[in-house]
N, C-alpha and C positions, 0 to 999 in steps of 0.2 A: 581395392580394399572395401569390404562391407559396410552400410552405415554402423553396426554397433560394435566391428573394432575402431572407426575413428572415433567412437564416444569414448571409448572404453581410454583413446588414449589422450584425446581434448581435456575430458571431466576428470582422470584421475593424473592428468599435468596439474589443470587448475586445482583442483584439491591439494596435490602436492605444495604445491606456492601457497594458497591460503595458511596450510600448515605451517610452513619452514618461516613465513613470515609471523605468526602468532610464537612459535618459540622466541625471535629475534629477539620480539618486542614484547615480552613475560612484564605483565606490572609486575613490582615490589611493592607499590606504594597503594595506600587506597584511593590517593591524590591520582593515579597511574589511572587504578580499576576504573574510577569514576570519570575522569575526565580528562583523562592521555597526559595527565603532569601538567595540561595548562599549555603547551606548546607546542602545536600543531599550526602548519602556516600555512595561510589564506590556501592556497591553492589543492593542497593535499586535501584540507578540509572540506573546500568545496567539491573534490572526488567524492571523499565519503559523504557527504551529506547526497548530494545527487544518488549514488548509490543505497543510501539508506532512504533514501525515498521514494525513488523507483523501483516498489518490491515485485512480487510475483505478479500483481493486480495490474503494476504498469508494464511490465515485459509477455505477460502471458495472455493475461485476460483481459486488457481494457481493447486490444485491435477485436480480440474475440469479441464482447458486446456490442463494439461499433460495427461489426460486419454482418448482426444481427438484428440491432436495434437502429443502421444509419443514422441519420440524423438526429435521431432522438439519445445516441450515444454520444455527441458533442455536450453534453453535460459531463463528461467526468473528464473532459480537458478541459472545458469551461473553469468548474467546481475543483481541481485540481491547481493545477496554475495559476490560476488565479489566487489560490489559497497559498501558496506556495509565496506569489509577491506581499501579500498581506502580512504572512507569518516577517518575512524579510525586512516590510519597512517600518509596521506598527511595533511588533513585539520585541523582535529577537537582539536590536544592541541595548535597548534599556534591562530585559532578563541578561543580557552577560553584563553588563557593569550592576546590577546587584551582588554579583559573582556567586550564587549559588549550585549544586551540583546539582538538581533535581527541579522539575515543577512541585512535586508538594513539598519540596522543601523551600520555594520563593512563596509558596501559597501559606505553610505553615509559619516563616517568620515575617513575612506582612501582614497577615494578621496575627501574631503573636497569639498563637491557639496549639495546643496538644491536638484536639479537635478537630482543628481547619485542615493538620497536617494529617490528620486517621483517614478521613472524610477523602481530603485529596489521594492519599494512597490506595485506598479500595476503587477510587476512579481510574488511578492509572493503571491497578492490575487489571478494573476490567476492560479497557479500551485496549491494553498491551492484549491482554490471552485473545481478545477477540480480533483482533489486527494479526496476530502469530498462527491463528487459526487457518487464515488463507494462505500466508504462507508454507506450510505444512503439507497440506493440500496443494500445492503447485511443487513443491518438490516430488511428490508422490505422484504425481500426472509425468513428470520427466522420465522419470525412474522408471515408472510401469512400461511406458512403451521405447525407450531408449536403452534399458540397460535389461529390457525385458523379463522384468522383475514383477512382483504383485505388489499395489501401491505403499499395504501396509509393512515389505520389505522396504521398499525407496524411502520411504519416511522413516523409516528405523534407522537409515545410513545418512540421512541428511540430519539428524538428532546428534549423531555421533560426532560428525565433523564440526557442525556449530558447537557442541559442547565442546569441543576440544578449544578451539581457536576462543571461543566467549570465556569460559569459565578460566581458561590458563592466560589471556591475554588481556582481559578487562578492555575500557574502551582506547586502551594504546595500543593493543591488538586486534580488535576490532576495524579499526580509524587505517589502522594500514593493507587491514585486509579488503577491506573499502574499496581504497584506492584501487588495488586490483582489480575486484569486480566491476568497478564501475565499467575497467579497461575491457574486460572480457565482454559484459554485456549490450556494454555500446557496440562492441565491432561486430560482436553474435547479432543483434538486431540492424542494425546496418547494412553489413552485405548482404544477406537475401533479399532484404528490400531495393538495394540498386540491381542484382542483378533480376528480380524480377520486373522490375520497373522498363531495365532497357529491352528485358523479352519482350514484352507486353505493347510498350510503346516506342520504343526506341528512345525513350528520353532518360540517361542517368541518375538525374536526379529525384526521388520517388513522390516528393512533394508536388512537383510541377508534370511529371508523370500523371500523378492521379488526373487531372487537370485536360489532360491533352488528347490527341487521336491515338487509335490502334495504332499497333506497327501491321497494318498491313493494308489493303487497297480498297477497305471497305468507307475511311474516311470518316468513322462515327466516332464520337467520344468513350472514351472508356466510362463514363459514369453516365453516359444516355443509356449503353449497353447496357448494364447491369441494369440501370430501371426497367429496361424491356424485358430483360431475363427475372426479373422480380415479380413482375407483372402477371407476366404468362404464368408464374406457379402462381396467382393468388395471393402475392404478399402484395404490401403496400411500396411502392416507388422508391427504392432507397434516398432520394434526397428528400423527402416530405418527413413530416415530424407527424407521430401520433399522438404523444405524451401532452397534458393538458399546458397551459402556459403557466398557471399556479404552482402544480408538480415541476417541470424545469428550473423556475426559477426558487423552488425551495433544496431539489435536490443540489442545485448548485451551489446556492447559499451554505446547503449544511453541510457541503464538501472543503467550502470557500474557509470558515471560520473553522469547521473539524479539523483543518491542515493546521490553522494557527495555536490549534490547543493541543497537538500530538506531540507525549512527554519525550518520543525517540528521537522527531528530531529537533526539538528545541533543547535539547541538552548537547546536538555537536555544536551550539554557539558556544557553550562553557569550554573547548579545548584549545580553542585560539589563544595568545597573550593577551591580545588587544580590545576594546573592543567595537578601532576603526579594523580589526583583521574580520572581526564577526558581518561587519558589515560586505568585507571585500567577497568574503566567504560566498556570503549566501548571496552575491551578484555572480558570482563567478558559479556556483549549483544551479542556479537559475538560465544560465549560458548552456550547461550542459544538460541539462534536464530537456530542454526547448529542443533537442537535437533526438530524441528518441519520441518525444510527443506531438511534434511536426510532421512525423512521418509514420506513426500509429495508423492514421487513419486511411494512407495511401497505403497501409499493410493490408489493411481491413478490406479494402476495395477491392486488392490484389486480391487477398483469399478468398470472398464472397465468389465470384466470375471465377477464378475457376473449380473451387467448388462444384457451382451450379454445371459448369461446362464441363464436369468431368464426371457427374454422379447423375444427373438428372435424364429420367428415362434411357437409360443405358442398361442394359443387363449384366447383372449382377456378378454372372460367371467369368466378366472380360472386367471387372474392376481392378486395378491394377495394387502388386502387393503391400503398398501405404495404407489401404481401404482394408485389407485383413489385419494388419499389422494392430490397426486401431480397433479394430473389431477385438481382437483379442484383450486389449483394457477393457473392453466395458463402456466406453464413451464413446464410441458411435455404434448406432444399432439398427438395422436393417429386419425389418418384420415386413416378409412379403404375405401380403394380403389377400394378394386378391391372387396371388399362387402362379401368379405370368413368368417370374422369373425377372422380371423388371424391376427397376429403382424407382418407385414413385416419391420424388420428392416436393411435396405440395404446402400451402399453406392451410388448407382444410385437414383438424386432426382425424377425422375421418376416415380419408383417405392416402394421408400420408404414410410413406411405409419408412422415411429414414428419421434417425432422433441423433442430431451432433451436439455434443458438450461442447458451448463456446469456447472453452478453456483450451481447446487443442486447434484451434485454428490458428495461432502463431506458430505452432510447433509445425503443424502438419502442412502449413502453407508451403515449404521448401520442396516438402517431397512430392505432394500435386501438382507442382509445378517442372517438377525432374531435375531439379539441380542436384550439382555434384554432390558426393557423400562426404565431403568432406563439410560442407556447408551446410549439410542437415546434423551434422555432429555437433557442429559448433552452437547453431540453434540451441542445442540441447543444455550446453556447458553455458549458455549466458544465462537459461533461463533457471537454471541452478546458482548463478552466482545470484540473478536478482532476488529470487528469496533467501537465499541464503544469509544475504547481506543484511535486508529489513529484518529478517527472524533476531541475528545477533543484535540489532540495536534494541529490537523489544527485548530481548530477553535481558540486556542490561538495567533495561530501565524496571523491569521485575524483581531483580535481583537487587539493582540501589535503593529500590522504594522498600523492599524486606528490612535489608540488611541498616543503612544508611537513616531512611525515618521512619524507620520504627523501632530498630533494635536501637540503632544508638542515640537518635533522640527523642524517642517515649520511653523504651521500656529498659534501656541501660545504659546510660549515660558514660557512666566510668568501665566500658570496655576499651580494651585497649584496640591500637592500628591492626596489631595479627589478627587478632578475633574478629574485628569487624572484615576485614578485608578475609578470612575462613568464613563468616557465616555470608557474604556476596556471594564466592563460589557456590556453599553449598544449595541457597536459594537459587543460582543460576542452574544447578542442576536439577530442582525439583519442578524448576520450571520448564526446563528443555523436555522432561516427564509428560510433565500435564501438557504442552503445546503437542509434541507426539502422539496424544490421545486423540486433542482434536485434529489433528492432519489423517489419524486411519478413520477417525467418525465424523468428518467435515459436515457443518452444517449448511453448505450449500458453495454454488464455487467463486471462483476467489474474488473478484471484484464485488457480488454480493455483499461478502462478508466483511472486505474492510470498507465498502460504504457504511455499514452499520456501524464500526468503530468509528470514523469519523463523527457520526452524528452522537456516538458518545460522548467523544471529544469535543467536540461542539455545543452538546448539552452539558456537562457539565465544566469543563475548566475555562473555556471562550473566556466567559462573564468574569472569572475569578480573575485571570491573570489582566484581562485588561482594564477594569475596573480596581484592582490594585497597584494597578501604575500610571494608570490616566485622573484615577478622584483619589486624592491624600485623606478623606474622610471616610468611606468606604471602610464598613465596621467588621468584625469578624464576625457577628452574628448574623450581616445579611449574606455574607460571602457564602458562609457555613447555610444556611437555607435554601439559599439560589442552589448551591453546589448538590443538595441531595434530594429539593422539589425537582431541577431538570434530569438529574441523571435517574430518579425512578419515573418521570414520564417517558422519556427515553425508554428505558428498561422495556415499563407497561405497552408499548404502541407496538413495539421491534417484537414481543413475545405475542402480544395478538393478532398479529396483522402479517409478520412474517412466518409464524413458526404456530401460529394457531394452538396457543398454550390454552388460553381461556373461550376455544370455541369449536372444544373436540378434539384438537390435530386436526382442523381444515387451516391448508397454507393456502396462501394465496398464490399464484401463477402468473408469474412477470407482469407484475403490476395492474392485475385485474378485477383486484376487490372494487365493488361499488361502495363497502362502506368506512372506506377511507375516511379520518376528519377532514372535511375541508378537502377531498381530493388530492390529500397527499401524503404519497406512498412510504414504507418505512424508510429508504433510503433518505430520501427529504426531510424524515420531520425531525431531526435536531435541529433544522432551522429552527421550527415550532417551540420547540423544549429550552432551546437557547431564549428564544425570547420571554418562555415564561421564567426563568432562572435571572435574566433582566429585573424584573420587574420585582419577582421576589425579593431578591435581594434589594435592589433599592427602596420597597414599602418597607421590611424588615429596616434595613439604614437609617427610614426616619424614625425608629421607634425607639433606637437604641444610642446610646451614648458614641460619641464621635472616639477613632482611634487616640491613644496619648499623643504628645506633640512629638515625642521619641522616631516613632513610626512617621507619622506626617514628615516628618525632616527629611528620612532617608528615602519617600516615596520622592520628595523635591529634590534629593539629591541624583536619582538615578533618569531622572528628566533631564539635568543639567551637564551638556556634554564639555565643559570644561574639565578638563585634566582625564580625558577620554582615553588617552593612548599608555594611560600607568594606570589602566583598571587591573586589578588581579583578582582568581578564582580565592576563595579567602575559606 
């Protein structure tokens, strides 16, 4: 059977199951839409959060950057995971014993501000549209060359589906759809990594693979190899780092705290009872997350070799049908040069004749490697569950932040449950809209793009949320300052420096501006912007009158883990 009838019957099973389970589990309630009715247990939850957190960026593109950037790609497992325990130990059981549904809804009644909660809401949509952005765009990389569609077809039919299951299931259909994907995505990134691992070395397992000798008589390391094979085209050594140490350790930071401030998944701690379950939760995502991003990087090593050993100086006419197949996306492109008929694949742009979109190197690693078509099908159906999964949490948290603070507590109070839980849906559709825009106009691919949301996220909520749970004095007006000085320095660096708004349309190319502040790249500088959103806020704090004691109380109360296990979403 052909690879694209086994997609055809992998992707439209799993499609089927995401569906049949968003019927199941239809909210009724806005208690439902918002936060699955409050009772979701430990385990299920830590499905879907692992799955709502390892979006398109962790399934498709993070092996792709590390197979192109080595070592200097251990920042976004770094800056990842690491943010991931952070969120886990610092934030997430004192936000669920607050019991609110939303970040700018703990941001708006901590500090007791119409304001703080506006302020917060325009932060969360744009951290969400621009996090959903890459999403969008990896489903439309699946689609294009698996269902051999044109991307902005694939992204129309991944709109569809997420609408369905988001808009009709709120996050109790969501949270269960989750769980599936989670199921689908781990087993889809998983066995091609084993069985590539034991071609390659004979060792099962891909971790200790990467690590080990060929499987064959030559006795060299698979990761000497690829440095030699690096070498010889003129790249730099895949285990040597180029990136400055200022830049790593900023991008990391602003990936590290970016995790802590993202409104998608700090709202699945709200669906647990408890909130010793939020805890068990996010130990138990933490387990399972560490099982896809342990073995990324032995992905990465896998695809880079034979890449290199399957395209490099080989003629063009004997490239095997995966290399046309791609060729017809648009994402790898073959410009013979110098007119030999040959693949020069080099590190001098000059004389390089190939151009590979990192984004296809998890997908396409199956099929340069000849595994069966049942396995490059599957490929395809995880990397559809893992955006698909991240898309529907953002798109939730678009849709509560509309419907939830702002319709019903700024601008209408006395709406009733039906109307608020009708204007969710129709927010969630107008958002499913605008996120389809950006998946057919993507503004670069997909790990790019949610590093830059993180350091949204980092630059503006970090400071708010931990500073209203860690200082009971902490005023709304410095919250409110820190919150819109970091998120437009944010803004300003990401639009100059990435996308070259204010210096003609010149972008910069993979981190090569010289005139970076301070030598660090857009990805990193929410660390930067966090820190001036720090400071804002706390000179603003001394200028302004201290919170009432009202506030102060309940900042002390959500510190104090007695009577922990009878917290409810309220």
């Amino acid at each position: 059977m052909s690879v694209q009838n086994w997609t055809y019957i992998l992707v439209g099973l799993t499609f089927a199951l995401y569906i049949g389970i968003a019927i199941w589990s239809r909210a009724n309630s806005t208690k439902e839409f918002y936060v699955a009715g409050g009772g979701v247990s430990p385990w299920a939850n830590g499905m879907a959060t692992a799955a709502d957190w390892m979006s398109a960026a962790s399934f498709i593109s993070m092996a792709g950057i590390i197979a192109f950037a080595g070592y200097d790609g251990s920042v976004y497992l770094m800056g990842w995971t690491g943010g991931y325990v952070l969120l886990a130990l610092l934030l997430a059981p004192y936000l669920r014993k607050f019991g609110k549904f939303t970040v700018p809804d703990f941001i708006g009644e901590r500090y007791y501000s119409k304001t703080a909660r506006i302020v917060a809401v325009f932060c969360a949509l744009l951290v969400s549209f621009t996090y959903v952005a890459g999403q969008m765009r990896g489903v439309g990389v699946v689609f294009s060359r698996f269902l051999e569609v044109n991307i902005d077809t694939g992204v129309i039919i991944g709109m569809i589906i997420v609408l369905f299951y988001a808009v009709l299931g709120g996050m109790k259909g969501i949270t269960y759809t989750q769980v599936a994907q989670y199921c689908v995505l781990i087993f889809a990134f998983m066995v091609p990594a084993i069985f590539i691992s034991i071609q390659m070395t004979g060792n099962p397992v891909p971790q200790l693979g990467m690590g080990t000798t060929l499987n064959d008589s030559s006795g060299i390391y698979l990761l000497e190899k690829l440095n030699g094979l690096s070498t010889e085209l003129g790249f730099t050594e895949y285990t040597d780092g180029t990136k400055s140490t200022v830049d790593v350790f900023a991008i990391t930071l602003a990936l590290m705290v970016g995790t802590a401030g993202l409104p998608h998944v700090i709202v699945r701690f709200f669906t647990v009872k408890r909130v010793r379950d939020a805890r068990k939760s996010a130990g138990i995502a933490l387990l399972l997350i560490a099982i896809l991003y342990t073995t990324a990087p032995a992905v990465a090593v896998f695809a880079k070799t034979n890449l290199i050993e399957t395209v490099s100086d080989r003629p063009y006419s004997e490239m095997p049908p995966w290399f046309k197949n791609w060729e017809n996306t648009g994402l790898l492109v073959f410009e013979d040069k110098n007119e030999n008929g040959t693949i020069q694949y080099l590190a001098n742009e000059k004389e390089n004749e190939l151009t590979v979109d990192r984004d296809i190197m998890v997908l396409a690693n199956p099929e340069i490697a000849k595994l069966p078509a049942w396995v490059i099908a599957l490929v395809a159906a995880g990397g559809l569950a893992a955006a698909l999964s991240t898309a529907a949490g953002l798109l939730l948290v678009i849709s509560s932040s509309v419907s939830h603070d702002l319709i019903k507590s700024v601008f209408k109070p006395s709406i009733s449950e039906k109307g608020e839980l009708f204007a969710a849906r129709i927010s969630a559709i107008v958002a499913v809209m605008v996120a389809g825009y950006f998946g057919i106009n993507p503004p670069g691919f997909v790990a790019a793009v949610v590093a830059l949301a993180f350091g949204l996220a980092a630059a503006s909520f970090f400071p708010a949320i931990v500073l209203g749970i860690f200082y009971k004095k902490m005023s709304k007006e410095g919250a409110v300052a820190g919150m819109i000085v970091g998120i437009s320095l944010m803004l300003f660096y990401m639009l100059k420096f990435k996308f070259g708004v204010f210096d003609g349309g010149k972008e910069a190319v993979d981190g090569l501006s010289k005139d970076w502040w301070f030598g660090i790249s857009p990805e990193g500088f929410g660390a930067v912007a966090m820190m001036v959103n720090f400071i804002v806020a706390l000179v603003i704090n001394g200028l302004t009158p201290a919170p009432p004691m009202e506030v102060q109380e309940i900042v002390e109360d959500i510190r104090i883990p007695l009577g922990e296990g009878d917290a409810q979403v309220h």
